[in-house]
C-alpha positions, 0 to 999 in steps of 0.5 A, a space after each residue: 788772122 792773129 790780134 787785129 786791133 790789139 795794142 801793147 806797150 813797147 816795154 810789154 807790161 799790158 796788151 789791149 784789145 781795143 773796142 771802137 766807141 769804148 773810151 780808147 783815146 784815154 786808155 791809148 794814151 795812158 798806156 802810151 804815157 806808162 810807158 814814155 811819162 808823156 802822153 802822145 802828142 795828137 790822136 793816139 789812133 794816128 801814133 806809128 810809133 812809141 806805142 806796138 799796134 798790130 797794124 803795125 808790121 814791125 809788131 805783129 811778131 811782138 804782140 803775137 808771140 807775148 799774147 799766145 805766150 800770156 806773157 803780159 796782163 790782158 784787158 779790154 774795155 766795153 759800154 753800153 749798146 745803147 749809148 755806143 750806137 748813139 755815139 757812133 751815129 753822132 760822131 760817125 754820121 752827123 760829125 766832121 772828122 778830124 781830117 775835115 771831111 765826112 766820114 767815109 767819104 760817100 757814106 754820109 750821101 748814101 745814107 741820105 739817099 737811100 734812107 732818107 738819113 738827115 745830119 744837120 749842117 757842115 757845123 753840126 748846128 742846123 737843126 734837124 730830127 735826131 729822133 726820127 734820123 737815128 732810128 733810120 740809121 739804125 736800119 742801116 747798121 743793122 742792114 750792114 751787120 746782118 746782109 752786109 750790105 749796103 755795105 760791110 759793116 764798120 767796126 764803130 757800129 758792130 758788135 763788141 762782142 766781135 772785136 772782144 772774140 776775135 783775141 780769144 779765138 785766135 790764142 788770146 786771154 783776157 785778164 780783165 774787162 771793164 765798163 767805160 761807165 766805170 772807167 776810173 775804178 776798172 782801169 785803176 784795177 788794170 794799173 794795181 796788176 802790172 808794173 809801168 816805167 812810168 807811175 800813173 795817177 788817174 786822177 790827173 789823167 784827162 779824157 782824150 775824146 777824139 770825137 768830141 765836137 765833130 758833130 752835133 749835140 744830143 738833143 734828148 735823153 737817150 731813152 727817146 731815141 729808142 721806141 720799140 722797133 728800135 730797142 728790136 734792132 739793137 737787141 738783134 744786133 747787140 743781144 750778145 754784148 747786152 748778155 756777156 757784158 751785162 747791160 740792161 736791154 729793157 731800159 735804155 735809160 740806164 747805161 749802168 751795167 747790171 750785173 758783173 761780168 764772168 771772164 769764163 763764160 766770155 772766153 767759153 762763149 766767145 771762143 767757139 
């Protein structure tokens, strides 16, 4: 299966495990400009080269053989459930895509005929009940996740936890994992631990979100949109990332981490 998602830098001073919806333009890009002192011009997600992507043929050996090796600092970044399934459901379902068209094609007509799911406008400004819409997305995602079906699920809405194992399972080690909500000091702990060709300077680093825009606002607090049933839901798909990565399931409204997260006791439960 080897490092699916997995980005190194071309002078192989860090590899990433990339999680979807966990701040991975930013950090894409400051690897990208670790390594050239720029920073890629566009979607890092769109870069073919400057930057070794497993989806990229010429460097699944480099990637492979550094990561079983352990040759280079290893990290990942994850966030809180509740706020990435609100994203993904905000950008992936509601939002244009940077090609101008819906995401996935007939995804979006789907949803609507089979769950009753509305998305607002082509501009993402007609009103329309995010509450009530979300909650019927969230059937959705957990129909995908659990039956597979109607279709497999996407990589923005299932588990961190899969994406995160996958590195461990087939030889990989994680160095270090962060939280997006404390993106600043985490990613600052990554660059104190390796040597770049080029210095980075956080402060001065901008956030690169790719999604931004693409669809409407959020309208509520984010504890709304979340009733019983829905809290259910996402603890039947999430209940892995809520107890390795430690976020607060009883409260929606708060997206802080409430505990540190033990590297062992993710490499022992995610390498199974």
């Amino acid at each position: 299966m080897g490092f699916p998602g997995t980005w190194m830098t071309e002078s192989e001073s860090v590899v990433y495990r990339v999680v979807p919806k966990c701040a991975c333009s930013t950090i894409g890009q400051i690897m990208f400009y670790s390594d050239h002192g720029r920073f890629f011009d566009g979607d890092i997600h769109d870069s073919t080269s400057g930057l070794h992507k497993w989806s990229q043929d010429v460097s699944q050996p480099l990637i492979e053989a550094n990561v079983k090796a352990h040759k280079s600092y290893a990290f990942t970044c994850v966030r809180n459930p509740y706020t990435r399934i609100l994203s993904s459901f905000f950008d992936k379902i509601c939002g244009i895509q940077r090609n101008g068209r819906r995401y996935r094609g007939n995804l979006v007509p789907l949803l609507i005929q089979k769950y009753g799911i509305e998305v607002g406008g082509e501009d993402g400004k007609q009103e329309f009940d995010q509450i009530q819409s979300f909650r019927r997305f969230l059937l959705f995602a957990r129909d995908t996740i659990r039956w597979r079906r109607p279709m497999e699920p996407d990589i923005h809405w299932s588990a961190m936890s899969g994406h995160v194992s996958t590195f461990i399972v087939n030889g990989g080690h994680y160095d270090k994992i962060f939280w997006t909500e404390q993106f600043n000091d985490g990613m600052q702990q990554v660059l104190d631990a390796i040597e770049t060709p080029h210095s980075v300077d956080l402060a001065n680093i901008p956030r690169f979100n790719e999604s931004e825009g693409h669809g409407p606002k959020r309208a509520h607090p984010v504890e709304d949109y979340f009733d019983d049933l829905s809290m259910h839901l996402v603890y039947e798909i999430f209940h892995k990332d809520f107890d390795l990565f430690k976020y607060d399931f009883e409260n929606p409204g708060n997206k802080m981490p409430i505990g540190e997260i033990d590297l062992d006791e993710v490499h022992a439960k995610l390498g199974e």
